[in-house]
Biopython code that builds the backbone (N, CA, C, O; Angstrom):
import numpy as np
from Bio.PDB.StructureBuilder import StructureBuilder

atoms = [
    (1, "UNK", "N", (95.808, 92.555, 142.510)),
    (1, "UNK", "CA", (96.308, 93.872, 142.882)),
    (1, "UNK", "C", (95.850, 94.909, 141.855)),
    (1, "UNK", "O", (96.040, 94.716, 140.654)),
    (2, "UNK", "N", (95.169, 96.152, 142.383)),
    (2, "UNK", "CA", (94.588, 97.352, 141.336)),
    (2, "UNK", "C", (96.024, 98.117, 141.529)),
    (2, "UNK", "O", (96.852, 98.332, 142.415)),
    (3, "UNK", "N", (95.783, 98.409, 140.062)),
    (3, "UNK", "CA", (97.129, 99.514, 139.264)),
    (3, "UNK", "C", (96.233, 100.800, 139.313)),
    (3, "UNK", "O", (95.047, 100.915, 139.005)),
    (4, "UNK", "N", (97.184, 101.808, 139.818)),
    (4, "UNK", "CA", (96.371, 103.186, 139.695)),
    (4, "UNK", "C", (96.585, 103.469, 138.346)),
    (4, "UNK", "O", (97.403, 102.853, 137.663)),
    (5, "UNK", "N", (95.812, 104.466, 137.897)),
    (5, "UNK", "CA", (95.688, 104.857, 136.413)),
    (5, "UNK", "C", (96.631, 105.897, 136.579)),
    (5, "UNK", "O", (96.850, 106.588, 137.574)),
    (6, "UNK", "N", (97.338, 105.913, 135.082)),
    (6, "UNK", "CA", (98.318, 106.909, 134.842)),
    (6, "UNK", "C", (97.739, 108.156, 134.518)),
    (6, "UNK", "O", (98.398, 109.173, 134.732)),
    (7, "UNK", "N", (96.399, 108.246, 133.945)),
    (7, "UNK", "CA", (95.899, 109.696, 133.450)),
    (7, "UNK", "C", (94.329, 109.854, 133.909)),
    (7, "UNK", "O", (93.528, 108.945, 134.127)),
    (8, "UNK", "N", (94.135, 111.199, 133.989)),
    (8, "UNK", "CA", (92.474, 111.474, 134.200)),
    (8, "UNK", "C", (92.678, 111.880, 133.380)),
    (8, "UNK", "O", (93.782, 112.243, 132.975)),
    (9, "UNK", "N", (91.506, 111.956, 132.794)),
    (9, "UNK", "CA", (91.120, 112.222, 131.584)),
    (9, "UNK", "C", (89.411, 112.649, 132.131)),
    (9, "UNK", "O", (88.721, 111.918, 132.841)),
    (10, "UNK", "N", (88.897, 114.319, 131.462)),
    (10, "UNK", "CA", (88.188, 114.644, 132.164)),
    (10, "UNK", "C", (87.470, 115.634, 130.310)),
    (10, "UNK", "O", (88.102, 116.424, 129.608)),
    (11, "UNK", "N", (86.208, 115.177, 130.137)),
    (11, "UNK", "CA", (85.186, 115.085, 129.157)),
    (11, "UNK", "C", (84.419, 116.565, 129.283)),
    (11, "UNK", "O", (83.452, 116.802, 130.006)),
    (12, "UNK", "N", (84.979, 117.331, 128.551)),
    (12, "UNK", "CA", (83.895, 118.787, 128.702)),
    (12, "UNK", "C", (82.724, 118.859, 127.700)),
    (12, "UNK", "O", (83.085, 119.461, 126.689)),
    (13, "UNK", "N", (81.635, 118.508, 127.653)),
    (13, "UNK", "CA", (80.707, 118.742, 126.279)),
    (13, "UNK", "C", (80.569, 120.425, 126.087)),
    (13, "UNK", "O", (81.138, 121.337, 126.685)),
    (14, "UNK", "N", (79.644, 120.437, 125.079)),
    (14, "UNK", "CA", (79.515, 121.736, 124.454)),
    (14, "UNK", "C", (78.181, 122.431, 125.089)),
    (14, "UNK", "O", (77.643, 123.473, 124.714)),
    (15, "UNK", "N", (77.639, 121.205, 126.596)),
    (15, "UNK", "CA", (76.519, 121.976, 126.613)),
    (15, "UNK", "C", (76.775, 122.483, 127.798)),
    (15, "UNK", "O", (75.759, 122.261, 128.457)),
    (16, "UNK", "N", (77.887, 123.286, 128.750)),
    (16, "UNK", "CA", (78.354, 123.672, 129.660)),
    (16, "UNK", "C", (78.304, 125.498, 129.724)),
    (16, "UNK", "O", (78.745, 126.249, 128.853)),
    (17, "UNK", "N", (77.856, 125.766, 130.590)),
    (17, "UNK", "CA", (77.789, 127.379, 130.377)),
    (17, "UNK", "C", (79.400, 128.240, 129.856)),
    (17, "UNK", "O", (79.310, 129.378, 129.395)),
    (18, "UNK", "N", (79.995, 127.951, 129.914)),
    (18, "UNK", "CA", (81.375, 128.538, 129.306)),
    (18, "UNK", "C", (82.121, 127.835, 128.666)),
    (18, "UNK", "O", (82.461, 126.854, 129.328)),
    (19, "UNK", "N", (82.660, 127.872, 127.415)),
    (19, "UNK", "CA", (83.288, 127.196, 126.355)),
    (19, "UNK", "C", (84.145, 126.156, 127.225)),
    (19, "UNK", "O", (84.671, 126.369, 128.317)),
    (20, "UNK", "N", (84.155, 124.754, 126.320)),
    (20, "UNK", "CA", (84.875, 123.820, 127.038)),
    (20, "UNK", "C", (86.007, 123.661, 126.977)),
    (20, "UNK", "O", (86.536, 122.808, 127.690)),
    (21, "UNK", "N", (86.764, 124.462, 126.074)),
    (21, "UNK", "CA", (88.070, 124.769, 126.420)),
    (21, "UNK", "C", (88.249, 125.838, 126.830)),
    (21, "UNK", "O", (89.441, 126.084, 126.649)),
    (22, "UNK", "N", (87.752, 126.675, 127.303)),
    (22, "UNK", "CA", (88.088, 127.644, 128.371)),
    (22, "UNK", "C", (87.857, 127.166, 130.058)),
    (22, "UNK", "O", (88.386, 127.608, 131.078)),
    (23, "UNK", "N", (87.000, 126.252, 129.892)),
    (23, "UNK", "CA", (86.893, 125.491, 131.513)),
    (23, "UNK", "C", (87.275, 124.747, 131.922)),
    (23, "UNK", "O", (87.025, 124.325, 133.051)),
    (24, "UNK", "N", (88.585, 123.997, 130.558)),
    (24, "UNK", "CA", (89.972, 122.804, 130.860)),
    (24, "UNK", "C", (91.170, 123.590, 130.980)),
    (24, "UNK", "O", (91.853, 123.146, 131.902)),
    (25, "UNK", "N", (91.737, 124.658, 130.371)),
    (25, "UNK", "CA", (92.525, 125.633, 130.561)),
    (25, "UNK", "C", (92.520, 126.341, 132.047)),
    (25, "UNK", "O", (93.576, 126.504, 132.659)),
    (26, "UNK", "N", (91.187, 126.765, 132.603)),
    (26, "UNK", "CA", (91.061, 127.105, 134.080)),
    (26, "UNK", "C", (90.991, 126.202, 134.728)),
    (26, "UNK", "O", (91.129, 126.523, 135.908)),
    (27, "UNK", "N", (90.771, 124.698, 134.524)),
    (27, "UNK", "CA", (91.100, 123.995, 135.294)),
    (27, "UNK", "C", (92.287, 123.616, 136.018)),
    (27, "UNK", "O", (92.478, 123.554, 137.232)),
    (28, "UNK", "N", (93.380, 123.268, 134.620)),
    (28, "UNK", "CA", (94.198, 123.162, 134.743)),
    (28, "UNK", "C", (95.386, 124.106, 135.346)),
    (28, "UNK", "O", (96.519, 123.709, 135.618)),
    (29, "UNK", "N", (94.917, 125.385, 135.492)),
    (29, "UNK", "CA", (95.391, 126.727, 135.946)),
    (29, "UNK", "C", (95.514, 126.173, 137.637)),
    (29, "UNK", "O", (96.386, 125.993, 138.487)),
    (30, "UNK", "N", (94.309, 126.071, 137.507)),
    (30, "UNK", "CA", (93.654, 126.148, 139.516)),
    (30, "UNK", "C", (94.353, 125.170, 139.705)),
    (30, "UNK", "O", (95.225, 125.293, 140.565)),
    (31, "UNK", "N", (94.244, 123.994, 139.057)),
    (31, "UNK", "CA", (95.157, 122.519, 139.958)),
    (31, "UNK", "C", (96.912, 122.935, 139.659)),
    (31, "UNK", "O", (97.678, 122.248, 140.335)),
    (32, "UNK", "N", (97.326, 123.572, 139.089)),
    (32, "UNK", "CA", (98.790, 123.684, 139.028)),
    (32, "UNK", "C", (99.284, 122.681, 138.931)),
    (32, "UNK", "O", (99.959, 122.304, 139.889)),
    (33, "UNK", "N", (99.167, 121.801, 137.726)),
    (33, "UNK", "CA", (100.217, 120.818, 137.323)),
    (33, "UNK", "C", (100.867, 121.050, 136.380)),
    (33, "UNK", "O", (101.832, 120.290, 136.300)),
    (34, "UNK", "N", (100.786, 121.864, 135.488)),
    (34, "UNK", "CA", (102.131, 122.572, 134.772)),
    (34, "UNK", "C", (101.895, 122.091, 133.437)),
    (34, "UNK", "O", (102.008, 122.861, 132.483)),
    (35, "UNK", "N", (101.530, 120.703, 133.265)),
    (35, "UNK", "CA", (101.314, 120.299, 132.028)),
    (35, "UNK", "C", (100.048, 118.902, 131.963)),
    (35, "UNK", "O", (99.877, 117.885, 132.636)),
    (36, "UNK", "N", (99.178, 119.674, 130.491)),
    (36, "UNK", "CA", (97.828, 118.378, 130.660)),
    (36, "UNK", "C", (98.134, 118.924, 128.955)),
    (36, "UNK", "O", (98.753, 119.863, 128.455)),
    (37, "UNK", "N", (97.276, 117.693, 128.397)),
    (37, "UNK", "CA", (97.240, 117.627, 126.924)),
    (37, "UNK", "C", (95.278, 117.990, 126.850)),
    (37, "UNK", "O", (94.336, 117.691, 127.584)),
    (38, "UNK", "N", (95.412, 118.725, 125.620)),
    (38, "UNK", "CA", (93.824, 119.277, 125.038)),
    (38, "UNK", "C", (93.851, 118.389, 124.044)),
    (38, "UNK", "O", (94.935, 118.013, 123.596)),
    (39, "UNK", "N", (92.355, 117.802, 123.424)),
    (39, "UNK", "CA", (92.156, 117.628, 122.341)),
    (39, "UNK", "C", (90.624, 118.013, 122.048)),
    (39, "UNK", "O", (89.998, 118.229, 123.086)),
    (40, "UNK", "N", (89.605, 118.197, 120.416)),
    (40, "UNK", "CA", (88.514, 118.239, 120.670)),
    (40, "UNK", "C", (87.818, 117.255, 119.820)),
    (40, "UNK", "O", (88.227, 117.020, 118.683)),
    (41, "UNK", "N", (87.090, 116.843, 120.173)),
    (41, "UNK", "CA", (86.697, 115.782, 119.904)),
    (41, "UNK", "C", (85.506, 116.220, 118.805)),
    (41, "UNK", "O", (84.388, 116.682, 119.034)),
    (42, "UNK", "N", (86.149, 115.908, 117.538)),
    (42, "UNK", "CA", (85.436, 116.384, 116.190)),
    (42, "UNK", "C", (83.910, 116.329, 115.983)),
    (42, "UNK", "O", (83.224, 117.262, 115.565)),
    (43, "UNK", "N", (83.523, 115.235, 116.297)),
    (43, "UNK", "CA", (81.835, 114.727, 116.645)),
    (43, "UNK", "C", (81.037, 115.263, 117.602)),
    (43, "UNK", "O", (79.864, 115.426, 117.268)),
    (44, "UNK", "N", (81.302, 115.529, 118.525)),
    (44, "UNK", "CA", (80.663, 116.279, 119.701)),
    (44, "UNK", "C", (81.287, 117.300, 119.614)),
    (44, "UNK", "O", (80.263, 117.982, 119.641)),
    (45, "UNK", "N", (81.990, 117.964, 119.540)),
    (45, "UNK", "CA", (82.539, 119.190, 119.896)),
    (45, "UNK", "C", (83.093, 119.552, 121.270)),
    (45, "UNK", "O", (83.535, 120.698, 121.347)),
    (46, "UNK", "N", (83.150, 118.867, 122.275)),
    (46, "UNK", "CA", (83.829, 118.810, 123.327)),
    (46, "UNK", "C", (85.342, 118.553, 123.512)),
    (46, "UNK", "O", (86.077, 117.957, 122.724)),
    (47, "UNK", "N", (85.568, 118.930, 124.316)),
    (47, "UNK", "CA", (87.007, 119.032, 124.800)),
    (47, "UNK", "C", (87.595, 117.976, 126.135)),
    (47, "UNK", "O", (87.289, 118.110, 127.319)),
    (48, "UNK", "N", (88.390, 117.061, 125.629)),
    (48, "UNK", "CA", (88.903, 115.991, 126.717)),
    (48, "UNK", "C", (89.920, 116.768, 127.070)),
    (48, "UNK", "O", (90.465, 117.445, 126.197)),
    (49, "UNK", "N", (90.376, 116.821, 128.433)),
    (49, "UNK", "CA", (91.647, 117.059, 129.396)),
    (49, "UNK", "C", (92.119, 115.745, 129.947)),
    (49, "UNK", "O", (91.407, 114.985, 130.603)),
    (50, "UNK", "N", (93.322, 115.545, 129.645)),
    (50, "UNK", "CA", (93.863, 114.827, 129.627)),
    (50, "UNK", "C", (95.425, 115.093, 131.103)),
    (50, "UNK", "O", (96.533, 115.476, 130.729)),
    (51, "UNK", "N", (95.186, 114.853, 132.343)),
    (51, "UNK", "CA", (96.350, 115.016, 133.492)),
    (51, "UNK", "C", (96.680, 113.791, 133.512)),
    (51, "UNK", "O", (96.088, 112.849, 132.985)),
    (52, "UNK", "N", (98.203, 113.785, 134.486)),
    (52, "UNK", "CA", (98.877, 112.794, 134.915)),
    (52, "UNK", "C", (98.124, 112.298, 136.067)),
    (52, "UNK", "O", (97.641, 113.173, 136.786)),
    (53, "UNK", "N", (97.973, 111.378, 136.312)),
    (53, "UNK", "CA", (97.285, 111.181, 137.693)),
    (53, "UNK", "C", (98.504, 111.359, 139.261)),
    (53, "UNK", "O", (99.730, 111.344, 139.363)),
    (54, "UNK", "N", (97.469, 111.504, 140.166)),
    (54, "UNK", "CA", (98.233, 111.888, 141.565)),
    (54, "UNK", "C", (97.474, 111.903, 142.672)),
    (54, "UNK", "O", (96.340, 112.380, 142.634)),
    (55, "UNK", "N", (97.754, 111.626, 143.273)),
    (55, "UNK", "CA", (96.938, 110.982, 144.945)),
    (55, "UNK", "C", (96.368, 112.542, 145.044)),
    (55, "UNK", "O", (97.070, 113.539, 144.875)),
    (56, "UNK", "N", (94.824, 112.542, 145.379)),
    (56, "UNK", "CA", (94.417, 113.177, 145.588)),
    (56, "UNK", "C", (93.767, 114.838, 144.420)),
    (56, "UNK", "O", (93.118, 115.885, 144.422)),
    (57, "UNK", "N", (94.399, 114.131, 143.816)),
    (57, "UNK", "CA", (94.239, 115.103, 142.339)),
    (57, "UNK", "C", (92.633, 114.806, 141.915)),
    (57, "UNK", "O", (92.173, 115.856, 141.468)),
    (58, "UNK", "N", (91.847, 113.966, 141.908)),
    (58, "UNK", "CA", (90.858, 113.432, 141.069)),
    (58, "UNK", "C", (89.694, 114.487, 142.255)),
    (58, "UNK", "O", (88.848, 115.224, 141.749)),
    (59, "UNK", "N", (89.811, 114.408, 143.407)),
    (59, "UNK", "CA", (89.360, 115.297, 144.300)),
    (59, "UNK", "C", (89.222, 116.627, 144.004)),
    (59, "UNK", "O", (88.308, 117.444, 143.893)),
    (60, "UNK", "N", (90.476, 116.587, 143.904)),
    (60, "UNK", "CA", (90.159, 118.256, 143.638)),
    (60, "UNK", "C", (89.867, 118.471, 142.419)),
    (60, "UNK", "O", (90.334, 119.600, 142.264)),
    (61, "UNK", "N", (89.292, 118.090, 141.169)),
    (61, "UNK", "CA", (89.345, 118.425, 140.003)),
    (61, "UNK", "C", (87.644, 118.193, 139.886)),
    (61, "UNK", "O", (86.905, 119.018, 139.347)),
    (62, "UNK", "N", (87.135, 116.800, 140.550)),
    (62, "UNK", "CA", (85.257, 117.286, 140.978)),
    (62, "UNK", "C", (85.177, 117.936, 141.590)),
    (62, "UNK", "O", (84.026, 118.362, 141.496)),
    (63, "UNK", "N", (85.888, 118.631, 142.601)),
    (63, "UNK", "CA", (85.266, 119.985, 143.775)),
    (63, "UNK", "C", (85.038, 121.097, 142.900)),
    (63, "UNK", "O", (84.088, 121.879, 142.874)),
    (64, "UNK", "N", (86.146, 121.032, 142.134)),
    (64, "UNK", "CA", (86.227, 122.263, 141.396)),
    (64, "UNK", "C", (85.191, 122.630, 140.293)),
    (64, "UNK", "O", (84.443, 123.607, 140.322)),
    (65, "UNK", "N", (85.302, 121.299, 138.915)),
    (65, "UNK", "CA", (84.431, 121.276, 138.033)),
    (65, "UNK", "C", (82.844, 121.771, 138.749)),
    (65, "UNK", "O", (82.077, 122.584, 138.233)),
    (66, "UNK", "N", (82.653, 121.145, 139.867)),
    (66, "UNK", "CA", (80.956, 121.292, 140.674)),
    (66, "UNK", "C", (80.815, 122.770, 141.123)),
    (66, "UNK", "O", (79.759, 123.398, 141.054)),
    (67, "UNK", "N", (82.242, 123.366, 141.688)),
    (67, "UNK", "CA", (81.882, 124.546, 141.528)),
    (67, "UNK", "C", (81.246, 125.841, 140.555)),
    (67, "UNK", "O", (80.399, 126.732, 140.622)),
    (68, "UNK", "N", (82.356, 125.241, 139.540)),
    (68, "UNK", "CA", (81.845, 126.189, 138.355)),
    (68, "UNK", "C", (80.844, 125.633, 137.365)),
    (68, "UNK", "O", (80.546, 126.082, 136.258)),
    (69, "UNK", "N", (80.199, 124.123, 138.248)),
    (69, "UNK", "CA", (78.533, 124.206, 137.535)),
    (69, "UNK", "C", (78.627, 123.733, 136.121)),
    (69, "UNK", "O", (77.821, 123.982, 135.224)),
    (70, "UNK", "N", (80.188, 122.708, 136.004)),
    (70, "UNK", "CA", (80.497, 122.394, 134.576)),
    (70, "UNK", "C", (79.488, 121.016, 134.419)),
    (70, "UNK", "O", (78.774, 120.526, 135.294)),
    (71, "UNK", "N", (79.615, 120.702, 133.450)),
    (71, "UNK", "CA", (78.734, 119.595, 132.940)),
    (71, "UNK", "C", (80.271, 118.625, 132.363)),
    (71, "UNK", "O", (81.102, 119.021, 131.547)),
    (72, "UNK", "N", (80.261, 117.611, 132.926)),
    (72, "UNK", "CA", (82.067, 116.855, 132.878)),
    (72, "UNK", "C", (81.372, 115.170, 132.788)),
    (72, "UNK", "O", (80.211, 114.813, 132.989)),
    (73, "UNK", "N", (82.230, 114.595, 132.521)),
    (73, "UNK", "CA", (82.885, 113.098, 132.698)),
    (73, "UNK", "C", (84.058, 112.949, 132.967)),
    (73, "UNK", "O", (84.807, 113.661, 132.299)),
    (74, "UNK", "N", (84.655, 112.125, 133.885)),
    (74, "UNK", "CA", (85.843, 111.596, 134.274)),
    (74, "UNK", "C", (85.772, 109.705, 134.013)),
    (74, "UNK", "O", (84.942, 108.898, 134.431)),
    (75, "UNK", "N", (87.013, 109.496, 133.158)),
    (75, "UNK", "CA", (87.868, 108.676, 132.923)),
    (75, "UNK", "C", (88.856, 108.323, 133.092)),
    (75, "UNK", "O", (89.579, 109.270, 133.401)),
    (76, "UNK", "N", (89.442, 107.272, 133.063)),
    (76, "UNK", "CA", (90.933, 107.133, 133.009)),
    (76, "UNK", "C", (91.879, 106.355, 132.400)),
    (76, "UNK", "O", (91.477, 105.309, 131.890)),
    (77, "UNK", "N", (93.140, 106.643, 132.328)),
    (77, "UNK", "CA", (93.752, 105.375, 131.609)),
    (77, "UNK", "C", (94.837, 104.993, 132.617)),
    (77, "UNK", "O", (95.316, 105.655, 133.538)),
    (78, "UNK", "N", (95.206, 103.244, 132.033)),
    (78, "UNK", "CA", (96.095, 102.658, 132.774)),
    (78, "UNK", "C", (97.081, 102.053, 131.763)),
    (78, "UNK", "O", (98.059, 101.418, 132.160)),
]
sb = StructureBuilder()
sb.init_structure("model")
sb.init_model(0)
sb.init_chain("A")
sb.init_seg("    ")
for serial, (resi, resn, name, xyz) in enumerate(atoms, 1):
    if name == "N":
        sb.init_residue(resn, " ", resi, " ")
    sb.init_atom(name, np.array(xyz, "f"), 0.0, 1.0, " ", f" {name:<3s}", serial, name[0])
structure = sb.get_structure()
């Protein structure tokens, strides 16, 4: 039996046309979940977003990233 993952976790590098924490902050705006954790990742300089996971959430968070032409990775934890 697969366990859904408790978190996306979604990888902004530094080589994205608009700062990568300004394009996890609007992310997180547009999906309206109220609360995601930032961190930046000292070595690369990128920014992980960190959501709760939710049916149908992971959808909308590549529609979106592809819109605004971000340069991303998605992960997750369980």
């Amino acid at each position: 039996m697969q366990t859904l993952p408790k978190e996306i976790v979604v990888f902004l590098p530094t080589n994205n046309p608009h700062p990568p924490l300004q394009i996890g902050q609007e992310l997180v705006q547009f999906l309206g979940v109220g609360r995601a954790e930032f961190g930046i990742d000292p070595l690369l300089g990128g920014v992980e977003v960190r959501i709760f996971y939710a049916e149908g959430l992971l959808e909308r968070i590549r529609e979106w990233l592809q819109k605004q032409e971000a340069v991303f990775e998605i992960t997750f934890l369980h």
